[in-house]
C-alpha positions as CSV (number, residue, x, y, z in Angstrom):
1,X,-7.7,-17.4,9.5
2,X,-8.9,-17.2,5.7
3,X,-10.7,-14.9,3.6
4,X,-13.7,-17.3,3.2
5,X,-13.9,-17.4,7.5
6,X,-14.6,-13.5,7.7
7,X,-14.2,-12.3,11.2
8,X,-16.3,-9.4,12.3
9,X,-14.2,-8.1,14.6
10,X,-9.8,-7.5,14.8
11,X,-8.1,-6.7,17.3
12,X,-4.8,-4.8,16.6
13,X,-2.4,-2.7,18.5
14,X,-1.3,-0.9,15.7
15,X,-2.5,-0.1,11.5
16,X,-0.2,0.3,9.0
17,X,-1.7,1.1,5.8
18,X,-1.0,1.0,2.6
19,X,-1.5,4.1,0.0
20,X,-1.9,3.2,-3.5
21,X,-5.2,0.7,-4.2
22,X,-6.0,1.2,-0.1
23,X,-6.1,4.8,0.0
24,X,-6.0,6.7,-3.1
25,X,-7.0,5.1,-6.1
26,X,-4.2,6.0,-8.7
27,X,-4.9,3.7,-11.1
28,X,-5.5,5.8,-14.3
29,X,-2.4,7.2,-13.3
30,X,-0.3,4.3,-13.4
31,X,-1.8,2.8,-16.0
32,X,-1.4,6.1,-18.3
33,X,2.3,5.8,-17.0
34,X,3.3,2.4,-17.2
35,X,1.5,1.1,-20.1
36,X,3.9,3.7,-21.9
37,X,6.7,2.1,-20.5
38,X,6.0,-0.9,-21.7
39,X,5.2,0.3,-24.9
40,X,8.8,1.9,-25.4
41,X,10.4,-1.4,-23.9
42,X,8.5,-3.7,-26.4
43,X,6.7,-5.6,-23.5
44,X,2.4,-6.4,-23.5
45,X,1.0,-4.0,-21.0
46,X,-1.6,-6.1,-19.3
47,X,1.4,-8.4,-18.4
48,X,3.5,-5.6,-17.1
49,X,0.2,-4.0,-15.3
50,X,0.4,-7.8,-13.1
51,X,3.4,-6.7,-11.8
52,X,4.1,-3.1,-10.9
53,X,1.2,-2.7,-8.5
54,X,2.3,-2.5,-5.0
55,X,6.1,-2.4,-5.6
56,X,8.8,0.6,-6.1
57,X,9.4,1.0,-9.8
58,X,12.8,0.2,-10.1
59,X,11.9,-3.3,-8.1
60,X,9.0,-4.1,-10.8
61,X,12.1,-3.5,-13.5
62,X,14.2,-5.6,-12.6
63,X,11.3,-8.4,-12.8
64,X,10.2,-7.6,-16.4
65,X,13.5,-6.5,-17.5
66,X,16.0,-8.8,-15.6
67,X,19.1,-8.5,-17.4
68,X,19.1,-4.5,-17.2
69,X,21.6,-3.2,-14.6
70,X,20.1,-1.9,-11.4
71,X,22.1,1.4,-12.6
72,X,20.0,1.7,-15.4
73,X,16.6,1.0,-13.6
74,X,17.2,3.7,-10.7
75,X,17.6,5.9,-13.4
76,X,14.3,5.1,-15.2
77,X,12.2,5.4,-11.8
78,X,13.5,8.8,-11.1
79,X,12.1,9.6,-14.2
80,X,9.1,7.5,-13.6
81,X,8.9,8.7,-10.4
82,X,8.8,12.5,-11.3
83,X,6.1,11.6,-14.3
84,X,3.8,9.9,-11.8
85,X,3.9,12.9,-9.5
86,X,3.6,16.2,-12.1
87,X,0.4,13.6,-13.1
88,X,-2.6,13.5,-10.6
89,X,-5.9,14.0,-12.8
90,X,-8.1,11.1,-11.6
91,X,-5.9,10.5,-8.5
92,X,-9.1,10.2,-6.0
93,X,-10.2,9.0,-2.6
94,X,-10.8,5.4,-2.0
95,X,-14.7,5.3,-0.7
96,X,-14.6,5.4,3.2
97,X,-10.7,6.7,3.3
98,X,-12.0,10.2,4.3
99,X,-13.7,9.0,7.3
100,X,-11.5,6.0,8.4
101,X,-8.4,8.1,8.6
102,X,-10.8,10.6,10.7
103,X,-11.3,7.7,13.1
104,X,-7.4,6.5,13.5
105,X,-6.5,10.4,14.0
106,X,-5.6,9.7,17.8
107,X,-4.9,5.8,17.1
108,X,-1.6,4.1,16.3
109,X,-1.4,3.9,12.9
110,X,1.3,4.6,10.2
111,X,1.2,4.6,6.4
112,X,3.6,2.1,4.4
113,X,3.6,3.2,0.9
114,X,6.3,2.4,-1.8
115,X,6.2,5.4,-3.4
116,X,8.6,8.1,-2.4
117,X,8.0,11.4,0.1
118,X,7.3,13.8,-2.9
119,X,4.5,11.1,-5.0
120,X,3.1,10.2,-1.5
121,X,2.5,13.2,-0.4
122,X,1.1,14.6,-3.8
123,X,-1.1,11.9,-4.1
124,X,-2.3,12.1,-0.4
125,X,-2.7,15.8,-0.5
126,X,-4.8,15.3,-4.2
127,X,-7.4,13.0,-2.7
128,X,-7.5,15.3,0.2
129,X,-6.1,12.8,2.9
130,X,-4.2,13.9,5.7
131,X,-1.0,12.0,5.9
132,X,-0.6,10.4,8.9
133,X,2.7,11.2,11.2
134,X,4.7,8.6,11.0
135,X,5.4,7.4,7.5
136,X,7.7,4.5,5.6
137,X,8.3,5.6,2.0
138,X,10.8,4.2,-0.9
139,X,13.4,6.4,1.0
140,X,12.9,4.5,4.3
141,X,14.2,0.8,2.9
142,X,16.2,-0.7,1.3
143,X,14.4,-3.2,0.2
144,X,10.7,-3.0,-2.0
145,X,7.8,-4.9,-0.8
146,X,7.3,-8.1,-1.2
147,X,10.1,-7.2,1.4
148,X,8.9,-7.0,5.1
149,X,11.5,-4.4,5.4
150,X,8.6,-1.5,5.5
151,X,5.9,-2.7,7.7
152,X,8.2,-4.3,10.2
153,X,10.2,-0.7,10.2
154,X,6.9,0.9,10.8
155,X,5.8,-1.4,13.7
156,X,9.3,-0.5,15.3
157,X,8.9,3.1,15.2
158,X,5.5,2.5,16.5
159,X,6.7,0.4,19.5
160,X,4.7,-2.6,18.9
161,X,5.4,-6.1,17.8
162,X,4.8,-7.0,14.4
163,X,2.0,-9.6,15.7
164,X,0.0,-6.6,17.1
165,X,-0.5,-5.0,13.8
166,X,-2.7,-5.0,11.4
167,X,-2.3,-4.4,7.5
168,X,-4.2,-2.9,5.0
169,X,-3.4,-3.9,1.7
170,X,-4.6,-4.2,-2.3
171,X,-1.8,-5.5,-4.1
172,X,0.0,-9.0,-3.6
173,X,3.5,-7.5,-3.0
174,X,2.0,-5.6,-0.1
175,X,-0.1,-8.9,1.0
176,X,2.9,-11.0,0.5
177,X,4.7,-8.2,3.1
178,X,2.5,-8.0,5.0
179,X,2.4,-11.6,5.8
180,X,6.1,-12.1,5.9
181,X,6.2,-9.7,8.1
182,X,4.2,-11.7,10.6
183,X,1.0,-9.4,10.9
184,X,-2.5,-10.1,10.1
185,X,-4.0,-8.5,6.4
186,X,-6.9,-7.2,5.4
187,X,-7.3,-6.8,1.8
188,X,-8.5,-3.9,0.0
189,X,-10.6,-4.0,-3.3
190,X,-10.6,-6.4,-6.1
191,X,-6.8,-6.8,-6.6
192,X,-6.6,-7.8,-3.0
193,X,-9.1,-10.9,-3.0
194,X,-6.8,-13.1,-5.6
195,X,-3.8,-13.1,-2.8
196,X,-5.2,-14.9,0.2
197,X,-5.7,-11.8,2.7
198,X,-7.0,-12.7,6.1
199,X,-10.2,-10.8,5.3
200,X,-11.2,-8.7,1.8
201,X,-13.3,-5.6,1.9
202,X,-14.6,-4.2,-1.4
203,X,-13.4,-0.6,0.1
204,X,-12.7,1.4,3.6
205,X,-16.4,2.0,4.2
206,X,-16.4,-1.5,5.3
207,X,-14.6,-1.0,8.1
208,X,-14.8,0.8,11.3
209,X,-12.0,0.8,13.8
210,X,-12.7,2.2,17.1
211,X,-10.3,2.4,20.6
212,X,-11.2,-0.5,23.1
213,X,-10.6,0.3,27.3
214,X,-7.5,-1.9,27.2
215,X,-5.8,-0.1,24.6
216,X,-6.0,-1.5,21.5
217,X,-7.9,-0.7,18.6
218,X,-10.6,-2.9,17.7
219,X,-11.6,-3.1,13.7
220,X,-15.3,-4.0,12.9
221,X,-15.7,-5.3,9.6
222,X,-18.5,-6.2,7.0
């Protein structure tokens, strides 16, 4: 399946979704934050804003700033961490996120975010998203996405096989997760189009996922 053969209709057994770009936008967050990274380390921001969306901080460090110890970069995104999350002016809803999260409330569905339990739940709670009950953060791998680590972690909690679930995704570390993992994507916003998702929606009011008798969860989309 490709982006430019749009299906109407997926059938999953289980969502895992994404937070940052799928849910909430944060952008003007992270960009206040990160662009003054990259000013203090010397390094073009619109290069460093290519690389930090989707991944854990300390993961997108160790890509522009390779020879650093990994000592030295766990440090930074504590700090980074706690500056994103004292910072949520402009943190907002992603259109339809209200109402699609309203529809998975008795569906399986879990949220796969690489920010940590405190930013998640800060910038969930700032949008005014419920947080859904089962959860993967930063603290729940050991590994960042583009790792599979999360979503495959996810599906195990949720009891169903990768190839049953569905992602929603914006950025290509998630996509690139996503699809290691062995699960179908569909890509969220502009970001997502440039990564070869199974299926891109401009936002969540796009789709409209809805039980089917045999148990699954069917996702209408377009």
């Amino acid at each position: 399946m490709t982006a430019t053969a749009t299906p109407t209709v997926l059938t999953a057994r289980a969502l895992l979704l994404d937070m940052d770009g799928t849910l909430v936008n944060s952008d003007a967050v992270v960009e206040r934050i990160w662009r003054r990274w990259a000013e203090r380390h010397g390094l073009d921001g619109d290069e460093v804003m290519k690389v930090v969306h989707g991944r854990q901080g300390h993961a997108s460090m160790a890509v522009l700033l390779p020879d650093r110890p990994v000592e030295q970069n766990l440090a930074d995104n504590a700090r980074m961490l706690a500056a994103e999350t004292a910072d949520m002016d402009g943190v907002v809803a992603i259109p339809g996120a209200p109402e699609f999260l309203a529809a998975l409330r008795e569906l399986p569905h879990a949220l796969v975010t690489s920010a940590d339990v405190a930013l998640s739940t800060a910038r969930m709670n700032a949008a005014g998203l419920p947080l859904p009950g089962i959860r993967i953060t930063a603290e729940s791998v050991g590994a960042s996405k583009p790792d599979p680590e999360g979503f495959l972690k996810a599906a195990a909690e949720l009891g169903v096989d990768p190839t049953d679930c569905v992602v929603f995704e914006d950025s290509g570390a998630g996509i690139t997760a996503g699809r290691a993992a062995g699960m179908r994507v569909v890509g969220v916003g502009p970001r997502a189009s440039f990564h070869a998702p199974d299926v891109t929606v401009p936002d969540l009011t796009r789709v409209r996922p809805e039980p089917a008798p045999d148990g699954t969860v069917r996702l209408h989309i377009g």
